[in-house]
C-alpha positions, 0 to 999 in steps of 0.5 A, spaced: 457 518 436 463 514 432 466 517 425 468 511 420 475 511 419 473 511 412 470 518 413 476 521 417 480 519 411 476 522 406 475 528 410 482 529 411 484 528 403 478 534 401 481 538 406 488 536 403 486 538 397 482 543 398 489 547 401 493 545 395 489 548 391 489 555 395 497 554 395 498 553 388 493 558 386 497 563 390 504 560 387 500 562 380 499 568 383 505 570 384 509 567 379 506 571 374 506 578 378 513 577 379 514 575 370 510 581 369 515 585 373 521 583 368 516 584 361 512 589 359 505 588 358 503 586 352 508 581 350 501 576 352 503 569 348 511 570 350 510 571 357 505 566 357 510 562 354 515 563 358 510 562 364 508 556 362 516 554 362 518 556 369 511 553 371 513 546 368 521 547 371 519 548 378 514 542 378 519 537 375 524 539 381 519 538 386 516 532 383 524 529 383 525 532 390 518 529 393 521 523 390 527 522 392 524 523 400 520 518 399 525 514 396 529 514 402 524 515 407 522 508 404 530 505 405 530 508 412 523 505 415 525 499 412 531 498 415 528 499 421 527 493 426 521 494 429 517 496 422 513 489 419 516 488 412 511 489 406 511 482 401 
């Protein structure tokens, strides 16, 4: 039985993404348990806030991090001899 490479691919980004879900659910998790420990209940929208403030710090030093690997991975290969240059 042969499998597509189209399907390979596919199942490899569903299980991808799948995973990543489970991940940031996990951080969320965590996240908010670890918030609660520094504010007392009730606080609702402040926490959330301040929740939502953190969440979006840490994903834009991610982001800017993930892009600069991907920046010098794309310089380093490019240097490369043996690697066929993209028009």
């Amino acid at each position: 039985m042969e499998i597509k490479p189209t399907y390979l691919g596919t199942m490899i980004a569903l299980a991808t993404v799948a995973f990543g879900l489970i991940a940031a659910g996990a951080w969320n998790k965590f996240i908010s348990d670890l918030i609660a420990l520094f504010l007392k209940p009730g606080n609702g929208v402040f926490a959330e806030l301040i929740y939502a403030v953190l969440v979006t710090i840490l994903a834009i030093v991610v982001i800017q991090s993930l892009a600069k690997v991907a920046e010098k991975e794309q310089r380093v290969s490019s240097s490369l001899p043996f690697v066929k240059k993209q028009d």
